[in-house]
N, C-alpha and C positions, 0 to 999 in steps of 0.2 A: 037430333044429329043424323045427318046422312051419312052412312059408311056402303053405302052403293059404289063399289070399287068394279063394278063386271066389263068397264071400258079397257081394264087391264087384268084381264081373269089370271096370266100368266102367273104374275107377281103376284098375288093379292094373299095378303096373311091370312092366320085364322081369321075367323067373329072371337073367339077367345083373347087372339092376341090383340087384336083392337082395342076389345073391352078394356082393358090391363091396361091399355094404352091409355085409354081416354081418363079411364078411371085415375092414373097416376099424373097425367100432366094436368088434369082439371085440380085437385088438390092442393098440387105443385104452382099453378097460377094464382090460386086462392090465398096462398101461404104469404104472397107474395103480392097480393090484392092487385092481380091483374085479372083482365076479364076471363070469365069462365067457360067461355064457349071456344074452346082450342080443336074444333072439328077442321077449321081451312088449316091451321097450324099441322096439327097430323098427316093430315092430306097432303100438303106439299112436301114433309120429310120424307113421307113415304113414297112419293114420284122421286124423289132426289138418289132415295136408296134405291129404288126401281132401275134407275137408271143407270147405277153407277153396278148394278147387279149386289148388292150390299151383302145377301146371302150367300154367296158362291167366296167372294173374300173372306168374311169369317169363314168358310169351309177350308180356307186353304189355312187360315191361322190357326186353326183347330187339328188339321191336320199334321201339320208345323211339330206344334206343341208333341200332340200324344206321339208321334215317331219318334223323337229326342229322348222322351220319358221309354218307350220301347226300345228302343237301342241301348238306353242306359243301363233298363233291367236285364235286359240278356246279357250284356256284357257284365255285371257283376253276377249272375246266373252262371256260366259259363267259365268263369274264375273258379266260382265259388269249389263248383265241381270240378275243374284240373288239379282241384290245392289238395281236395280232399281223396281223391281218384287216385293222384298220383305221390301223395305224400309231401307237400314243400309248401312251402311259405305259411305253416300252419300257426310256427311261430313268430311270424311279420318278417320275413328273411325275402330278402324282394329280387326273386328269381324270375327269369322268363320261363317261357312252357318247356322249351326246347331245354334249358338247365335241371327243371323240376325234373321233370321224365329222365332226363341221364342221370339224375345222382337213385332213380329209383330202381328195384332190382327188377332183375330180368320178370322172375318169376309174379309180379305184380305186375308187371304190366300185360305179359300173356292172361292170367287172370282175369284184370281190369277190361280188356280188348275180347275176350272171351263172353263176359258181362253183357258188354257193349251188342255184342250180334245179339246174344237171349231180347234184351232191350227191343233192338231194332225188329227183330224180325218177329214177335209179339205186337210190338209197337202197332206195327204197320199194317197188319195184318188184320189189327182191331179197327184201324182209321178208313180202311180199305174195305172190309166185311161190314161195320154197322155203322148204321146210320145213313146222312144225305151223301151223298157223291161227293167228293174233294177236288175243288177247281185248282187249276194254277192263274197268276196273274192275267195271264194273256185271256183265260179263256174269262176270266172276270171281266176285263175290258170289252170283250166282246157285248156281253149283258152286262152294262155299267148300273141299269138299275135294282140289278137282283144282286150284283158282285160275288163274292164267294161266302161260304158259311161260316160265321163267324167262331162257332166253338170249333169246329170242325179245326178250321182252319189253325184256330190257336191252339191246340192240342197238337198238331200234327210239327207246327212251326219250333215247341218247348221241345217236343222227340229231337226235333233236329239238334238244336241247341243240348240236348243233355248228352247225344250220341258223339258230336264232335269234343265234346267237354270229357269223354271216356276215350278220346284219343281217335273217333273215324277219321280216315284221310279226306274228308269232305270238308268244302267250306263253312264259313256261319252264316256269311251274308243273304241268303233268301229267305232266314227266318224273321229278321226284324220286316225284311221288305214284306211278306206273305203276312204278318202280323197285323201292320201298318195299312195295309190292304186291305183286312177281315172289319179291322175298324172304322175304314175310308166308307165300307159298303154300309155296315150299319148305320153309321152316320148319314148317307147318300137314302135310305129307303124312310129319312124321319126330317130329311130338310126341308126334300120337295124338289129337289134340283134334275134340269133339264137332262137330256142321256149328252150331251157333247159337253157339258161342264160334271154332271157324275163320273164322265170318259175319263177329264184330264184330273178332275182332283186323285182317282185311283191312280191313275199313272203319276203323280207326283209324291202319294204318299208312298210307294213303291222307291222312288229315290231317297225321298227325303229318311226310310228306313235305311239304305244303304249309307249315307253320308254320318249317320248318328252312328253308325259300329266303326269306320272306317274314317270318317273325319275328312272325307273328302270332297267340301262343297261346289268347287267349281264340276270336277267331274262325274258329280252326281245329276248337277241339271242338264249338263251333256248327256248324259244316261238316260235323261229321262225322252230327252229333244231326240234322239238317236233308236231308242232300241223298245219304247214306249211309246211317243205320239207318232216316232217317224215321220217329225215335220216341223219345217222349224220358223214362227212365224212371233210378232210380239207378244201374242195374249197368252201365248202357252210357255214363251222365255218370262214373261214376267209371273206366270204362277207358279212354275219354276222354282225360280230363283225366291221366292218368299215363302213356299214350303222349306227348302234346304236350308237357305236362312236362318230359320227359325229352327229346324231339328240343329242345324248343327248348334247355335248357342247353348240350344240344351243341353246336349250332351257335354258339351266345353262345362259349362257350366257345371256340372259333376264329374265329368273324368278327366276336366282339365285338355289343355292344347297338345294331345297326344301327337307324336311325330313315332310311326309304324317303326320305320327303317331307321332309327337315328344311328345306328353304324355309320350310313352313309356318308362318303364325305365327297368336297368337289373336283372332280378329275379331269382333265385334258384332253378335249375335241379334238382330236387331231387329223391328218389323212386319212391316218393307218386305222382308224374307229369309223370313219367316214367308210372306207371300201369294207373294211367289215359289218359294217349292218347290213351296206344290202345286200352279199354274201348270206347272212344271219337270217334274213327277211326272206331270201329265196328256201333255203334249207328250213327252216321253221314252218313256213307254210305246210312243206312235203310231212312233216312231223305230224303236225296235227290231221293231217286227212288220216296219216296213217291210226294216230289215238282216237279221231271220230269211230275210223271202222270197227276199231276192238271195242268198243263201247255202245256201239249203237242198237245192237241185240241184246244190250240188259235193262231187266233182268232175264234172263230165261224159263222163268216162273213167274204166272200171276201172282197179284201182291196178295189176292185172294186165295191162295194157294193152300193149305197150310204144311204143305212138304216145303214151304219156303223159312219157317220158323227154322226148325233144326241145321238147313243150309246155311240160312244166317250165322246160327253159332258155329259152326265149323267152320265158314269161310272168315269171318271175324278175329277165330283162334287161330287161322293161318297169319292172321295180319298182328296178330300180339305175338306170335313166333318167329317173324320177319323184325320185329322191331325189337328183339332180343339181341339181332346183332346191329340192326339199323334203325336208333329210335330217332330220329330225326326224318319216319315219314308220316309218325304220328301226328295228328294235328291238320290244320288247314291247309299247311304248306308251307309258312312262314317262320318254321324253323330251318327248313332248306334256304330259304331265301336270307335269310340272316348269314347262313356259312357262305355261299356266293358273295352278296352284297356287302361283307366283310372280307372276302378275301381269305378265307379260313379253310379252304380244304385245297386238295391237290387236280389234278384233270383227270385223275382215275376212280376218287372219290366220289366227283364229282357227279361221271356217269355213270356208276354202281348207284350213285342215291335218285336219279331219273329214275334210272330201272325199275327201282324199288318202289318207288314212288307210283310210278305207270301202274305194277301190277296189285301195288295196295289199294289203289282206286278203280280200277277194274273189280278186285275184290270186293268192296263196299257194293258196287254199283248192282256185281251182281246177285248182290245179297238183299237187295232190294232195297238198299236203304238210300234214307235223301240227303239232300247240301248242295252247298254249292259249290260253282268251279273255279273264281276266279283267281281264289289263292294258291290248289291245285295248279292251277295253268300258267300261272305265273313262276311258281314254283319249275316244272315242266322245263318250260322257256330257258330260268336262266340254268340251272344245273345245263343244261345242254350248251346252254352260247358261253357259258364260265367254260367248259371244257375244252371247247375247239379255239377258244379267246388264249390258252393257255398254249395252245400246240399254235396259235397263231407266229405268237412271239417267241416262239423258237425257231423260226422258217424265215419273219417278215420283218419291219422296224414295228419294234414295241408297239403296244396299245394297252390302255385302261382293262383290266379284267373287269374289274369290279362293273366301270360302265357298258362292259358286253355283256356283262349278266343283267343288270337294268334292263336293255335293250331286245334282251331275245324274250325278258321276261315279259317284256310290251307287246312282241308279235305274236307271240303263240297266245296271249289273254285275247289281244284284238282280231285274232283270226279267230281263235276257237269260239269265242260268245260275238262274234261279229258286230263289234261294238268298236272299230278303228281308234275315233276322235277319242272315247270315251279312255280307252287304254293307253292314249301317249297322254292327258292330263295325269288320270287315276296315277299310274307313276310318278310324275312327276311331284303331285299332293305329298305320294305315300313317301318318298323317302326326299323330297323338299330338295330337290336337283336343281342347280340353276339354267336358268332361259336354254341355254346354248343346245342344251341337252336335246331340245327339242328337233335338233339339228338333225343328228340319228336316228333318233326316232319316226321322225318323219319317213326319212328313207325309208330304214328297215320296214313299217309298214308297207310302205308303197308296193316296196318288192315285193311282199308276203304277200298283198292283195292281186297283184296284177300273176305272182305263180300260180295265187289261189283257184284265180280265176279261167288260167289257161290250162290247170289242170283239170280242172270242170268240165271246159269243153274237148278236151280232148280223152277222158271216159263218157263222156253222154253219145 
C-alpha cells in the first residue's frame, strides 16, 4: 500500500492514524467480502476531508460541546457557593441572589465579603507570583498556537467564579470565556491546526463560553465577529454560529431555556422614549469616560505585591460594610438590574445604588481582583437612565421607565466594552424585548458613539 501523501504535507495525518485506518476498513471490507485493498478508498476520503478542512470542523464541534459543559459547571459552581455564603435556598426555597442576600444578616455578609478580599488577594497573588505568566484572551490570539496556560488559566478563571459567588461586584462572564480558551489552546497544540483557524477556533470558544452562562446566542457570535475577529466575512459567521449553537444547546439542555430578566415586560415605543435615548446616549457616553478614568490606574499595586493581600481584605471589608445598608451591589449587577427592569425603586434610590455600585467596583478593582464588566455596566447604565427617565415624566409626556433603564443599560455596556452591535442584541436575548425595542436602541447608541467620539477628539 502506498500511503505517500507528501503531495499534500498540509493535511496529511499521522502514519499511526493511517495505520488504524487501513487496518480497520481492510477488516471492515473482509467482513463484508469486499475487496481488501481499500488504499484508493482511504485516499479519496482523505482529499474529501482535506478539502472540506474536516479537522478544523470537528474543532469547532468540540469546542461547542466542552463550552456548554463549562458554562454549565460554573453556573452550578457559583450557585452552589451564593446558597452556602449567603445562607438561602439550602432548603430548595428558589430565591434569586438579590432575595438570598437581603433575608441574610448584615453581619454575614460583612463577614462573607471580608472572606472574599482574604480569598482574592492570596488568590492572585499566588496566580501572579508562581508559575508561567497569565495570558488574557487577546494576547492568546495573538499566539494562537501556544494560546494561554491551561491550569494557569483555569485556576485563575475558578478564583473568579468563587470571588463573585462571595458577593464581588464583578461580573462571571470572562471565566467560562478565559476557561473555554485554556481548553481551545490545548486542544489547538495536539490537532495540528493552522495559526488563522487556531486564531478563529480561540476566538469562538471565547463566545461560545459567553452564551453557555448567559444564554445569549445570536449576541454571542456578534461578539465574537465584533470584538474578537474584528471582521466579518462567511467562514468566521459560519464558525461562529456552530460553536454558539452547540454551547448554547448544552447548556439549555441542563439549565434549561433561562430568560435573565423575565421581570420584563412589553412597553410602549413611543416619542417621548424616542427623544430620550438619544438624550440618554449623549449623557451615558460622558458617564463612562468619566468611570474609565477612575478605573484605569487599578490596581495601584502589583498583583505581585504582597502589601496587596492585606489591602484586599480591608478594601473588600469596605464593600461588606457598604452592603450592610445597600445589598443590592453585591453580585454582578443583576440585582440592580432587576429593581430598574421592574420598576421597583424610586429615582433617589435609584442613584444612591449607581453610587454604590461605582465605588464597590472601584473597590474590587482596586484590590486587585478580576471579572467582568458587563453585568456591572449594565447595571451602571440603567440605575442612571431609571432615574432621570423618572424626573423625565415629571417635566415631559410620559415614557416607559422600565424601557429607559433597558436602554441606558445598552449604551453604557456598548460604550464601555466597545462592543455597540453586540450590546443592543445582548439586551434584547437577555430580557426577550420585542423587535421594536430596537428602535431606541439604536439611537441611544448612536448618540453615545458619535459623543464618544467627539469627546476623544476634543481631549487629544
Amino acid at each position: 500500500m502506498n500511503l505517500d501523501i507528501a503531495d499534500n504535507p498540509k493535511a496529511s495525518l499521522s502514519a499511526i492514524s493511517y495505520k488504524n485506518s487501513f487496518i480497520f476498513l481492510t477488516a471492515l471490507f473482509s467482513a463484508f467480502r469486499l475487496p481488501t485493498d481499500v488504499t484508493p478508498f482511504v485516499l479519496t476520503i482523505h482529499r474529501y476531508m482535506t478539502k472540506l478542512n474536516f479537522r478544523f470542523y470537528l474543532s469547532l464541534v468540540y469546542i461547542g460541546l466542552i463550552a456548554g459543559l463549562i458554562g454549565t459547571s460554573l453556573t452550578y459552581i457559583l450557585h452552589a457557593i451564593q446558597h452556602f455564603a449567603f445562607g438561602y435556598g439550602l432548603n430548595g426555597e428558589n430565591l434569586s441572589f438579590r432575595e438570598g442576600v437581603l433575608q441574610s444578616s448584615a453581619e454575614r455578609r460583612w463577614l462573607v465579603l471580608t472572606f472574599c478580599g482574604m480569598l482574592a488577594g492570596i488568590g492572585w497573588y499566588a496566580v501572579h507570583r508562581y508559575g508561567q505568566k497569565l495570558l488574557s484572551i487577546k494576547q492568546g490570539l495573538d499566539n494562537p498556537q501556544q494560546g494561554v496556560p491551561f491550569f494557569k488559566t483555569v485556576g485563575h478563571a475558578l478564583l473568579q467564579i468563587v470571588t463573585v459567588g462571595l458577593g464581588s461586584p464583578l461580573g462571571r462572564e470572562v471565566a467560562p470565556r478565559e476557561m473555554s480558551v485554556a481548553f481551545g489552546s490545548a486542544w489547538v497544540r495536539k490537532a495540528g491546526l493552522n495559526d488563522d483557524d487556531a486564531r478563529l477556533l480561540l476566538a469562538c470558544a471565547s463566545g461560545a463560553g459567553l452564551t453557555a452562562v448567559y444564554n445569549v446566542p445570536l449576541a454571542s457570535t456578534i461578539f465574537i465577529l465584533e470584538t474578537m475577529v474584528l471582521s466579518v466575512n462567511p467562514r468566521a459567521l459560519g464558525a461562529a454560529l456552530i460553536t454558539v449553537v452547540i454551547s448554547t444547546c448544552v447548556s439549555r439542555f441542563f439549565l434549561g431555556d433561562l430568560v435573565q430578566y423575565s421581570q420584563v415586560t412589553p412597553f410602549p415605543v413611543n416619542t417621548a422614549l424616542l427623544l430620550f435615548s438619544a438624550l440618554i446616549g449623549i449623557l451615558t457616553a460622558l458617564v463612562v469616560r468619566g468611570f474609565r478614568r477612575s478605573t484605569q490606574r487599578l490596581p495601584f499595586l502589583a498583583r505581585t505585591d504582597k502589601r496587596l493581600i492585606p489591602v484586599a481584605v480591608l478594601l473588600f471589608s469596605l464593600i461588606g460594610f457598604i452592603s450592610i445598608y445597600q445589598p443590592e451591589i453585591l453580585g454582578n449587577g443583576k440585582a440592580g438590574n432587576q429593581l430598574t427592569f421592574g420598576e421597583m425603586i424610586g429615582w433617589s434610590e435609584s442613584l444612591q445604588l449607581m453610587a454604590l455600585k461605582w465605588l464597590a467596583v472601584w473597590l474590587a478593582l482596586a484590590a486587585g481582583a478580576y471579572g467582568g464588566l458587563i453585568t456591572p455596566s449594565m447595571m451602571l447604565g440603567s440605575t442612571f437612565a431609571y432615574s432621570l427617565a423618572i424626573g423625565w415624566n415629571a417635566l415631559f409626556p410620559s415614557l416607559s421607565t422600565e424601557g429607559a433603564a433597558i436602554i441606558g443599560a445598552c449604551a453604557f455596556l456598548g460604550i464601555m466594552q466597545k462592543m455597540p452591535f453586540t450590546a443592543m442584541v445582548f439586551l434584547a436575548e437577555l430580557t426577550r424585548s420585542n423587535a421594536e425595542v430596537f428602535m431606541p436602541l439604536t439611537l441611544a447608541m448612536g448618540a453615545a458613539i458619535a459623543t464618544d467620539r467627539l469627546a476623544a477628539k476634543w481631549q487629544a
